[in-house]
KOLTIKOL-26002 format. One record per atom (N, C-alpha, C, CB): x, y, z; residue in three letters. Coordinates in steps of 0.1 Angstrom, whole numbers, plus 5000, padded with zeros to 4 digits. Glycine has a CB too. Layout:
N
XYZAla...
END
This chain:
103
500849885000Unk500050005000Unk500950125000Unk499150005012Unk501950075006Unk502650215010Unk503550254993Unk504150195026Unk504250174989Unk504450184972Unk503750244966Unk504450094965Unk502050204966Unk501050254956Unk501050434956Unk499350184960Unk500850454973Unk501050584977Unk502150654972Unk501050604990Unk503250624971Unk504550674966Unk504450714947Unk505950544970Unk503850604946Unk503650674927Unk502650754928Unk503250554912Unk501550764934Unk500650874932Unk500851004935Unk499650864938Unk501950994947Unk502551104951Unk503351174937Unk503451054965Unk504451044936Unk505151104925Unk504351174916Unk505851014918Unk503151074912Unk503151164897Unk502151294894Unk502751074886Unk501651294912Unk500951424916Unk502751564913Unk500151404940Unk503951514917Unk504651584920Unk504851634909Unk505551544927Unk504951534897Unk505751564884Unk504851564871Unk506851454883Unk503851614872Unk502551574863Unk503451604846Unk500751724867Unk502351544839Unk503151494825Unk502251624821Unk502851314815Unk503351684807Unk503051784802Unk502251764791Unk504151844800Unk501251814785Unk500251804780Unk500651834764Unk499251884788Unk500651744757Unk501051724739Unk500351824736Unk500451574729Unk501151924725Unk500552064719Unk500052004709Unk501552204714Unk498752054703Unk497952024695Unk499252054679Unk496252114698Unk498951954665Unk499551974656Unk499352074646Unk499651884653Unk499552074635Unk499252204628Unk497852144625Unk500352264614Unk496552224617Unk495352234613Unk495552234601Unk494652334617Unk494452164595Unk493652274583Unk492552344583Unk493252214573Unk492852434573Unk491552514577Unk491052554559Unk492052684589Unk489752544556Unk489252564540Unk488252674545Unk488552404530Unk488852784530Unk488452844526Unk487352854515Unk489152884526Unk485952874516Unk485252824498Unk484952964495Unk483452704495Unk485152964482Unk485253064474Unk483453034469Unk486653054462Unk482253064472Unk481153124468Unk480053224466Unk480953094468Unk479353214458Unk478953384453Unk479553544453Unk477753404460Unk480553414447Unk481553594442Unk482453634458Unk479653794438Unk482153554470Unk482553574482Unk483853464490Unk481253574489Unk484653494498Unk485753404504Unk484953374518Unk487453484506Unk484453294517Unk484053204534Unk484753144539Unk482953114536Unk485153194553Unk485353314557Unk485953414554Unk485453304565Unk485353524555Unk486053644549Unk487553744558Unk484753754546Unk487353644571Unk488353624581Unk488853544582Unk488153624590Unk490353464584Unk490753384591Unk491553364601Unk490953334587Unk491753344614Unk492953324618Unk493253194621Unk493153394627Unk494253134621Unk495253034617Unk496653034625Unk495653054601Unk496952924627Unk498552924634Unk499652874627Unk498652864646Unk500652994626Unk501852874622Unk502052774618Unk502452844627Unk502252714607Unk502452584603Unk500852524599Unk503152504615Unk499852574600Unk498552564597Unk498452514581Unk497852694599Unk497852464576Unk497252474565Unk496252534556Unk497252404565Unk496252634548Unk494652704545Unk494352644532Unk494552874543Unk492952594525Unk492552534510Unk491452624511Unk492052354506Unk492052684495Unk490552744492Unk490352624480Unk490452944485Unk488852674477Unk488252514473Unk486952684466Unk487352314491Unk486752624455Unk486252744442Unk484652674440Unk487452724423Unk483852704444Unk482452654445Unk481852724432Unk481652694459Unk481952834430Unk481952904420Unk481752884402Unk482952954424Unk481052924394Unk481052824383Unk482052904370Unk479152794379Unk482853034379Unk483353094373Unk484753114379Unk482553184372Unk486353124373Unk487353104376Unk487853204392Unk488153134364Unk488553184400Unk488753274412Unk490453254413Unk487753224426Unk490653364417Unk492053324426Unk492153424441Unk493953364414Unk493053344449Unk493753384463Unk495053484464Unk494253264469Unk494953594462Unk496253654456Unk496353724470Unk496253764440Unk497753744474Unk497953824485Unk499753854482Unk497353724502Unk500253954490Unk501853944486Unk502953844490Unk502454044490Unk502253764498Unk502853634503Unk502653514499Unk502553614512Unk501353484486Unk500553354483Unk499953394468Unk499353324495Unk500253344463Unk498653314451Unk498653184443Unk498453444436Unk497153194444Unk496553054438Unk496853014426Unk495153054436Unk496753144418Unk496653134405Unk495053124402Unk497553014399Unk494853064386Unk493453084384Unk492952954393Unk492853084368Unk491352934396Unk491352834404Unk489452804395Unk491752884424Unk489652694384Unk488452684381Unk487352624388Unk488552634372Unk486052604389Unk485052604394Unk485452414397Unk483552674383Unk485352394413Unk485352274416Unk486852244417Unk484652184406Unk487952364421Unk489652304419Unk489252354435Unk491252384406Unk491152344437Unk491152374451Unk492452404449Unk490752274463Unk492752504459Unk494652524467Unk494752534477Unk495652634465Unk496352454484Unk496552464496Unk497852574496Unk496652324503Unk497852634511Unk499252714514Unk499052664528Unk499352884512Unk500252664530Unk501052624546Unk501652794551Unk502852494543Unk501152824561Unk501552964565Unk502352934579Unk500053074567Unk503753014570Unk504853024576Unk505253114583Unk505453024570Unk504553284576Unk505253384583Unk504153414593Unk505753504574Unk504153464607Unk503153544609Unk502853694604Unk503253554620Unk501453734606Unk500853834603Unk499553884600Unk501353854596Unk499353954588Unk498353974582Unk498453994570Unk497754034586Unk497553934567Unk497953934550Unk496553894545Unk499353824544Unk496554044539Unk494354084533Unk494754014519Unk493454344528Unk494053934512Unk494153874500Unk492653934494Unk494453684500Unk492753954476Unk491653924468Unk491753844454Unk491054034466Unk490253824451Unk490653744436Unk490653854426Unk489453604430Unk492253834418Unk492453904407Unk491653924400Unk493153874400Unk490853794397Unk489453854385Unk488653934387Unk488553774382Unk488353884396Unk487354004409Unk487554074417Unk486653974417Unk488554174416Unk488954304428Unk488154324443Unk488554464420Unk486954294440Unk485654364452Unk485754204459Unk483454444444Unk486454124455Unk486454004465Unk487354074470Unk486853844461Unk487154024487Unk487954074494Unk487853964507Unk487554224496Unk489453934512Unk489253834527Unk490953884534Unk488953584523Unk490953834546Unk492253824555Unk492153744562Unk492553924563Unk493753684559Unk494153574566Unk495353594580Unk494653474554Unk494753604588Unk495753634603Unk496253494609Unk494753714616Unk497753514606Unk498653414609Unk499553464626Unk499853414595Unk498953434632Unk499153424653Unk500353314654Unk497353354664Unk
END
């Protein structure tokens, strides 16, 4: 009995540190002319897909990323490295407008 008490004790003393969650993904859909969400925030090493619902071409352009064209039913991923902010829109469509906040 007296053993059993000694590891409980221990591992009251020395509690195990709790595994950080891994990087995410997170998708972006590009429809009606709009980026859902038109916000994101995201962490380091995260993953973001925009995915083009759209029956008309779109891209993700920001000074850090672009999609390129992205036809109706494609998708792209980016892995975000730097922190920040960084407002992206689609080239074709100027008045698209979203930000992606890297914490």
């Amino acid at each position: 009995m007296k053993l059993a008490m000694m590891f409980v004790l221990a591992a009251l003393a020395f509690p195990v540190a709790a595994t950080p969650e891994g990087p995410k993904t997170h998708t972006v859909l590009i429809t009606g002319f709009r980026f859902v969400p038109e916000k994101l925030e995201v962490n380091t090493g995260d993953t973001v897909i925009w995915k083009n619902a759209d029956i008309v071409p779109h891209t993700a352009t920001a000074k850090k990323f672009d999609s390129k064209g992205l036809d109706q039913g494609q998708s792209w991923s980016y892995v975000a490295k730097a922190k920040g902010s960084f407002p992206y829109i689609c080239t074709f469509h100027p008045t698209m407008k979203a930000e992606l906040n890297v914490k």
